[in-house]
matplotlib code that plots the C-alpha trace (Angstrom):
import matplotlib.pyplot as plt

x = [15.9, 19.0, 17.2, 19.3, 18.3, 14.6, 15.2, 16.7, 14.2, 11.5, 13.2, 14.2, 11.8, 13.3, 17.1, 15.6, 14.4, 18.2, 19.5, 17.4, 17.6, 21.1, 21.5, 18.9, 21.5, 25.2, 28.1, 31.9, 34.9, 36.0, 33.2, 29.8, 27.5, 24.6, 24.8, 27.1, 24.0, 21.6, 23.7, 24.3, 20.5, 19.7, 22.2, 21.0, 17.4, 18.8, 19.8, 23.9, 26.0, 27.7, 31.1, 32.6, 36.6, 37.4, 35.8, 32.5, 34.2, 31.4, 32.2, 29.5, 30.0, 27.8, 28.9, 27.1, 27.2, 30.1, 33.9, 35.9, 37.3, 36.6, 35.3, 35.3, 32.9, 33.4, 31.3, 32.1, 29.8, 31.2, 29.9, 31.5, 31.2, 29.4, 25.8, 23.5, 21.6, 19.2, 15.7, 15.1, 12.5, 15.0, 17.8, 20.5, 19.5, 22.8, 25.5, 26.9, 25.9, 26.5, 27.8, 30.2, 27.3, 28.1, 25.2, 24.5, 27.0, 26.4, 22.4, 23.4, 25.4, 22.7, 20.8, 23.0, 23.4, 19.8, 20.4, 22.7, 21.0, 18.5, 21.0, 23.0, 22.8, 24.6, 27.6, 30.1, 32.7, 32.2, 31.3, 32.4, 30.5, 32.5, 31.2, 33.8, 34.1, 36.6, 37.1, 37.5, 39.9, 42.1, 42.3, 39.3, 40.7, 44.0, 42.6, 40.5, 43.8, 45.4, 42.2, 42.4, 39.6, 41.3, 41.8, 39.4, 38.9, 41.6, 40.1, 41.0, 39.8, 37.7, 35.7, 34.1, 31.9, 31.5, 28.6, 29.3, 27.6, 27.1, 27.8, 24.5, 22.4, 23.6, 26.6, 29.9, 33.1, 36.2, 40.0, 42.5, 45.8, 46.7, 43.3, 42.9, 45.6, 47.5, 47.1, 49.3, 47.4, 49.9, 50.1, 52.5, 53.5, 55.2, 56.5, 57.7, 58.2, 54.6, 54.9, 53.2, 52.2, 53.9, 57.6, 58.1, 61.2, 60.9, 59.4, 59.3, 56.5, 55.2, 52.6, 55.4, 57.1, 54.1, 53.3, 57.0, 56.8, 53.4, 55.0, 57.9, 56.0, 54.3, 57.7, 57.7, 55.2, 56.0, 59.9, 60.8, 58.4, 57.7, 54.8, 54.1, 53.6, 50.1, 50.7, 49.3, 49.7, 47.4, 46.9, 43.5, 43.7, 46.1, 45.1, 47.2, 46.7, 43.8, 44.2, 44.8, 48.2, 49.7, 51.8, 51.1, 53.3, 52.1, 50.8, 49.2, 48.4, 46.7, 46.8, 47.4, 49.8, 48.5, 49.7, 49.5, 52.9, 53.8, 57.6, 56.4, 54.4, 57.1, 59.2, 57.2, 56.7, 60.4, 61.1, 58.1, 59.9, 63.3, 61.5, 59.1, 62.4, 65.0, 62.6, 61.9, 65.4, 66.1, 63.5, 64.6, 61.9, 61.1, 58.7, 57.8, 55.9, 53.5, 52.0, 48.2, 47.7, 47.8, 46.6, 48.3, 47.6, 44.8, 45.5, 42.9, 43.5, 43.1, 42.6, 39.8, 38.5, 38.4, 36.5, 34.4, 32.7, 32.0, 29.7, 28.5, 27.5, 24.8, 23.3, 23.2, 23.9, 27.2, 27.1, 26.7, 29.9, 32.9, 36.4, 39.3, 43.0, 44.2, 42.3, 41.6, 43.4, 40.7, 41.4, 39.7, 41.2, 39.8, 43.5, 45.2, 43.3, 45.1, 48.2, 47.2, 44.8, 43.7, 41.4, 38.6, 37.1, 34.2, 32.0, 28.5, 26.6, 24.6, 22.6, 23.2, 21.7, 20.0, 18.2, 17.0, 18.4, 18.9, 21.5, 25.3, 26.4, 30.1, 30.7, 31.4, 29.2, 26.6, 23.5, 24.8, 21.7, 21.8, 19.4, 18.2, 17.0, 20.2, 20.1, 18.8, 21.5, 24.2, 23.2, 22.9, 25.9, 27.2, 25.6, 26.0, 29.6, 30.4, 28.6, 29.6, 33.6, 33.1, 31.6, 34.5, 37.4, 37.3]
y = [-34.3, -31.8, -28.7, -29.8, -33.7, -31.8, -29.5, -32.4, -34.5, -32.0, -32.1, -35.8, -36.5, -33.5, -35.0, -38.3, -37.1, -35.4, -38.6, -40.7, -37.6, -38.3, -42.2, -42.5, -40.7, -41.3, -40.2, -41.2, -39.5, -36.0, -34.6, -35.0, -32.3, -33.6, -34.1, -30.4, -28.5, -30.7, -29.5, -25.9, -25.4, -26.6, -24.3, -21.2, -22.1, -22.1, -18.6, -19.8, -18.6, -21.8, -21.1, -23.9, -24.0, -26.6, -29.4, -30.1, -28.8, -26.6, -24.3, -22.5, -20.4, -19.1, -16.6, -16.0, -12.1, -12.6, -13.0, -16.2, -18.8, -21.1, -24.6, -26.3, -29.7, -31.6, -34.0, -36.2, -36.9, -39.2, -43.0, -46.3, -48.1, -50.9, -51.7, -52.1, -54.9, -54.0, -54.2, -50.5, -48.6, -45.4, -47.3, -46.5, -48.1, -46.2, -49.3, -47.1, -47.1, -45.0, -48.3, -46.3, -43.7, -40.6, -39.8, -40.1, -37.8, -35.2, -35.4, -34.9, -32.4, -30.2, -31.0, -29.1, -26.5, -25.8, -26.4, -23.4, -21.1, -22.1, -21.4, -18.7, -16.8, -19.1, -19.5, -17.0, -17.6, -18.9, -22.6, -23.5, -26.4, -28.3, -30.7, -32.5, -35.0, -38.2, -39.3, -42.9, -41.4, -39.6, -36.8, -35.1, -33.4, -33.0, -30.6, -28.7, -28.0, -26.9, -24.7, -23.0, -24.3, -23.8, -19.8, -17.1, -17.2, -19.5, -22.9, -23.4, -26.7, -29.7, -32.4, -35.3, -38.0, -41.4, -44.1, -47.4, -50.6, -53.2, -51.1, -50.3, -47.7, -43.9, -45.5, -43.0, -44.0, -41.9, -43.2, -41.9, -40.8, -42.6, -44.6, -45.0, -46.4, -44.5, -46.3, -46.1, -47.3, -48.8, -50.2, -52.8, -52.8, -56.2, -56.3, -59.1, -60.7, -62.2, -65.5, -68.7, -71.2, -73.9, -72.3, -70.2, -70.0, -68.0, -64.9, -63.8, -64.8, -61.7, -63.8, -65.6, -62.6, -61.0, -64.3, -64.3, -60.4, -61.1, -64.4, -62.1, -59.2, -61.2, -61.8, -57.6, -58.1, -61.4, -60.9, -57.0, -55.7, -56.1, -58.0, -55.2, -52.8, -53.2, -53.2, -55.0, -55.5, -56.7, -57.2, -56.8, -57.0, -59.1, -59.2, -60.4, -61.9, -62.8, -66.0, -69.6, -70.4, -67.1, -65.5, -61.7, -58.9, -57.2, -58.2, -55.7, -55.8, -53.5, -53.0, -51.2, -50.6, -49.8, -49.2, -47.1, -45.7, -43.0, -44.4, -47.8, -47.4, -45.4, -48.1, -50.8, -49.5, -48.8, -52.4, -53.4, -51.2, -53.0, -56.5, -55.3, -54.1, -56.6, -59.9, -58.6, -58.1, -61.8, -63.8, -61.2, -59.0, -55.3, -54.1, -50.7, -49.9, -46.6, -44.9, -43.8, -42.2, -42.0, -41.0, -40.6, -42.3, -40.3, -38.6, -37.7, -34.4, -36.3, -32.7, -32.4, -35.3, -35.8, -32.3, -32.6, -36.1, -34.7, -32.4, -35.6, -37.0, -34.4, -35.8, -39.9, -40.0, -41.3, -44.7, -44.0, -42.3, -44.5, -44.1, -46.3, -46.7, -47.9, -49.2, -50.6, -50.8, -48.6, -45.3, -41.8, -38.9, -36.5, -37.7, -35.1, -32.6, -33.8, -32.6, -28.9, -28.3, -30.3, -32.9, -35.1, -37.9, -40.3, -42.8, -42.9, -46.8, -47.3, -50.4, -54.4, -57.1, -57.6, -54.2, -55.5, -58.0, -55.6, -53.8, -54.9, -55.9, -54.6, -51.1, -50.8, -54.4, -54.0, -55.0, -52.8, -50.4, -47.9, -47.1, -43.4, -42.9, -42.0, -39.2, -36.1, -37.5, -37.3, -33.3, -32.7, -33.7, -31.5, -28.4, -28.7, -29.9, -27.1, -24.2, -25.6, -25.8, -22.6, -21.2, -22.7, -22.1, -17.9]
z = [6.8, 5.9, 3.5, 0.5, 0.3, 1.2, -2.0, -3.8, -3.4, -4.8, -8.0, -8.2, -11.2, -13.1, -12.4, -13.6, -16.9, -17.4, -16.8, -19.1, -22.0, -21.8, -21.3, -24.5, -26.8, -25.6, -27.1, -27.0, -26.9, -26.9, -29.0, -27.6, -30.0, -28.9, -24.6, -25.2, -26.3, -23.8, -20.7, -22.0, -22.6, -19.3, -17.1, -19.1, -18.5, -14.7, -15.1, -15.5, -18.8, -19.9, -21.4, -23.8, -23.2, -25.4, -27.4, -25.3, -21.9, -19.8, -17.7, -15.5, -12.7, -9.5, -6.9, -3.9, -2.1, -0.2, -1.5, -0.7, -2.3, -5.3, -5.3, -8.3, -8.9, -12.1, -14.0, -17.1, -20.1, -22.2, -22.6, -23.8, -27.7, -26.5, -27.4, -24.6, -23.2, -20.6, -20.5, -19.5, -21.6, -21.8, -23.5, -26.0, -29.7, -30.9, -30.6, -27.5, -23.9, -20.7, -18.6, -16.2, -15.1, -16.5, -17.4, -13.7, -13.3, -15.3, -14.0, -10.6, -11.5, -13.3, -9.9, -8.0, -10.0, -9.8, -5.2, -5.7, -7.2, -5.5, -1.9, -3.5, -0.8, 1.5, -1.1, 0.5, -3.2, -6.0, -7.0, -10.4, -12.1, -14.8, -17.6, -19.9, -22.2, -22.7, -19.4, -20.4, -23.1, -20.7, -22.7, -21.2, -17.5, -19.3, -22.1, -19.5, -17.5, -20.7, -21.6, -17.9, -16.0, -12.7, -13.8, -13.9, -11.3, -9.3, -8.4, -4.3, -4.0, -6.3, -6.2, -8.2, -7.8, -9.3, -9.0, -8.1, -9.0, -6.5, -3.2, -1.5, -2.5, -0.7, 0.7, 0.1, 0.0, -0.3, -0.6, 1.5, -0.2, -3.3, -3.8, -7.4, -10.0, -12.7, -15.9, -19.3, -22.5, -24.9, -28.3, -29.7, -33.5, -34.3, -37.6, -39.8, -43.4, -44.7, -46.4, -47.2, -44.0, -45.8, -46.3, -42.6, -43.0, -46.2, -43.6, -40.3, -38.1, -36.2, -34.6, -33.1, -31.9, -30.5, -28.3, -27.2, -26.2, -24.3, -22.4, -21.5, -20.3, -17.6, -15.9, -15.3, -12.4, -11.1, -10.7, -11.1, -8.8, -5.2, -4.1, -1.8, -4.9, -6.8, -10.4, -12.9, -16.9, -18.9, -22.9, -24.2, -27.7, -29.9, -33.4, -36.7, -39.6, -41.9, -43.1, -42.1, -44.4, -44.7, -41.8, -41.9, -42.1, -38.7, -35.6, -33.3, -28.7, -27.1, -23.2, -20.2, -17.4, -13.9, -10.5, -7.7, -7.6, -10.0, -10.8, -10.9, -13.7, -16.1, -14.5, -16.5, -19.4, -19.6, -19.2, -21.3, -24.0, -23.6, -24.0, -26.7, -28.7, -28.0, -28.4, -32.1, -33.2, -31.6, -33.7, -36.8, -36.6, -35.7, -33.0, -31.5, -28.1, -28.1, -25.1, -26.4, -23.5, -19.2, -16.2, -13.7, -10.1, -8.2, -4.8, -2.4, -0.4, 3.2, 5.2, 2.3, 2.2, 6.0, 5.8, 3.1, 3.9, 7.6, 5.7, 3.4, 7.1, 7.6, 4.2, 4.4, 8.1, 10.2, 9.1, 5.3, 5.2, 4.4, 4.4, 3.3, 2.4, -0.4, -3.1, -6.5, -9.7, -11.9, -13.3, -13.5, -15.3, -12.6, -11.2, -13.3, -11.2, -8.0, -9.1, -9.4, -6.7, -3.1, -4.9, -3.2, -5.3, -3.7, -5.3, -4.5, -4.2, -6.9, -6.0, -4.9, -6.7, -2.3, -2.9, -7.0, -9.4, -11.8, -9.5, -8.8, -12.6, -13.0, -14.2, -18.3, -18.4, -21.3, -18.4, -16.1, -14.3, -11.8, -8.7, -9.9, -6.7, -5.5, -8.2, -5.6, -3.4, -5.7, -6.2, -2.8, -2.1, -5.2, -3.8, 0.2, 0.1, -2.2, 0.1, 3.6, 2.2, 1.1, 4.2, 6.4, 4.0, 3.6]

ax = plt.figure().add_subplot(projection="3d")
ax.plot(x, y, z, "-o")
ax.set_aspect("equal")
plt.show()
C-alpha cells in the first residue's frame, strides 16, 4: 500500500469524527460561524495559522524546505436548507442537512492537511489549503478570487474534489475539458392589476402571464439551439397569489439556465429576457427578468488533469482511475477558479446501493448517505497529488 493511503488510514477514525462534528451542525450560505471556528481550531491544533479572507473563507498554508511552486487545494463547507431524513445516529436536527458532501469535503481536507505536515519534508513549494463557504450560492469561489486567494503567494496550479453518490466506492473520475455546466440562477417578476375572480376583466392576470412566459421559454431549447448543444432551462418555483377568487398583483418563477457553452448560456438568457419582457406588455402587464447569480461552465486543465490522476493511480490502482469527456449538466463554483489558474476537478465514488442500501440516493436528496470509508482516501489524494505536482513542476 502507497505511505499516504498507509498514513491515511491510521487516522481514518479521527477524519470520521471531523466529518460527523460537522454533518451534526450544518450551516448554509456564506456565513458558517460555527464549521468557521471548527476548521480553524483544528488546523492550529495541526501546527497551521489559519487566516480568514473573507466571510468564513480559510486560508492555511504549508511550505516544505525547498522553493517551487504553489498548489492550491480547496474545499467547501456549506450545506443545503433541507431537513434531513436518514436514520444515521450523527444527524442534523437543525432543519438543514449536508446532502452534497461537503462536510465530506472539508473532513478530507483537514486529513490532508495533517498527511502534509506530516510529509513536509517532501513538499518542495508550498501547498495552500482553502476552506470556503456558499458554494451552492455561487458566491463562495467568486469572493475568495476577489479577497486574493490565488496571491501571496501566486497559486500555479488547483484542485478540488467532490463525492459522488451512487458511483462505487474509491472510484475517481475526472472530465476532460469543459465537463461541468455553467449555470445562471434567475428570477421572474410578473406584474399585473389584482382584482376579483368574478370580474377578470377589471385586472390583469399575472398568473396568466407567468404561464404564457414559462410555455414560451421552453421553445428557447427546442428551436433556437442546436441539438448538438446541451442546454437546459428549467423553472423550479412559480408562486402567486393567495387566494382562490382573487387574481394577485404579482406572480413570481424561479429557475436556472445551464449549458456547457459559455455564449450559449448569455445567449438564453438574452432571449429569455426578450420573451419575459415582450409577453407582459402583450397581455397588458409588466415583467422583469433578474440574474441572482452564475457560474460559469467548469474547464478541466487536460495536461493537469492527465498528470495529476496518474499520481491518483498510485493510490486506488489503474483501474480505479476514470477519465471522461463531456459530462453532466450540474454546477460547482470551483469553475470560477478555471478561469484564473490550470484547474483539475474529480469526484470521488461515494457508495452504490450493490455495496449497501443506504448508498446511491441522489446528491441534495434529504436520505442521501455517504461511504465514510472513502474519507482517508479522499485525504490521501489531497496530500500526495499536491506533493508529487509539486515535486515534478519546479
Amino acid at each position: 500500500m502507497n505511505q499516504f493511503m498507509e498514513q491515511a488510514q491510521s487516522i481514518k477514525e479521527d477524519i470520521i469524527g471531523y466529518r460527523r462534528t460537522i454533518h451534526s451542525h450544518p450551516e448554509v450560505g456564506q456565513a458558517l460561524p460555527r464549521t468557521k471556528k471548527y476548521v480553524m481550531d483544528k488546523l492550529r491544533e495541526f501546527g497551521y495559522e489559519p487566516e480568514e479572507i473573507c466571510e468564513s473563507g480559510i486560508v492555511a498554508i504549508i511550505k516544505g524546505n525547498k522553493p517551487g511552486k504553489t498548489f492550491l487545494l480547496r474545499a467547501d463547507m456549506d450545506a443545503l436548507p433541507m431537513a434531513e431524513a436518514t436514520a444515521c445516529e450523527f444527524k442534523s436536527t437543525n432543519g438543514c442537512m449536508h446532502s452534497c458532501g461537503h462536510d465530506m469535503h472539508t473532513a478530507m481536507l483537514l486529513g490532508a492537511a495533517r498527511l502534509l505536515k506530516q510529509n513536509q519534508d517532501q513538499i518542495e513549494g508550498t501547498v495552500k489549503l482553502v476552506f470556503q463557504s456558499d458554494e451552492e450560492g455561487f458566491t463562495g469561489a467568486k469572493r475568495m478570487l476577489k479577497a486574493g486567494v490565488l496571491e501571496n503567494p501566486k497559486v500555479d496550479a488547483a484542485m478540488a474534489m467532490h463525492v459522488h453518490s451512487g458511483t462505487p466506492s474509491n472510484v475517481i473520475l475526472c472530465g476532460l475539458g469543459t465537463s461541468i455546466a455553467g449555470c445562471n440562477r434567475f428570477r421572474i417578476v410578473v406584474k399585473g392589476t389584482g382584482c376579483h375572480g368574478a370580474m377578470p376583466e377589471l385586472g390583469v392576470d399575472p398568473i396568466n402571464i407567468a404561464a404564457h412566459i414559462y410555455l414560451a421559454l421552453q421553445e428557447i431549447i427546442s428551436r433556437e439551439i442546436s441539438a448538438t448543444q446541451p442546454a437546459v432551462v428549467t423553472i423550479g418555483k412559480f408562486v402567486g397569489g393567495d387566494a382562490a377568487n382573487i387574481i394577485p398583483e404579482e406572480t413570481i418563477m424561479e429557475g436556472t439556465i445551464r449549458s456547457l457553452d459559455k455564449e450559449i448560456g448569455e445567449f438564453i438568457f438574452d432571449r429569455m429576457n426578450e420573451i419575459v419582457t415582450s409577453t407582459a406588455k402583450m397581455f397588458r402587464g409588466q415583467a422583469e427578468l433578474i440574474s441572482l447569480s452564475s457560474v460559469p461552465p467548469l474547464s478541466n486543465d487536460d495536461q493537469l488533469a492527465h498528470e495529476v490522476t496518474n499520481y491518483m493511480k498510485d493510490l486506488v490502482g489503474e483501474q480505479a482511475v476514470v477519465l471522461f469527456k463531456q459530462g453532466g449538466m450540474g454546477s460547482e463554483d470551483f469553475a470560477s477558479y478555471s478561469y484564473e489558474v490550470p484547474s483539475l476537478y474529480v469526484m470521488l465514488g461515494a457508495g452504490t446501493k450493490q455495496e449497501n442500501p443506504l448508498y446511491g440516493e441522489p446528491m441534495h436528496n434529504q436520505k442521501v448517505m455517504f461511504n465514510e470509508d472513502i474519507l482517508p482516501t479522499g485525504a490521501a489524494v489531497h496530500a500526495y497529488s499536491a506533493i508529487m505536482w509539486l515535486k515534478n513542476n519546479k
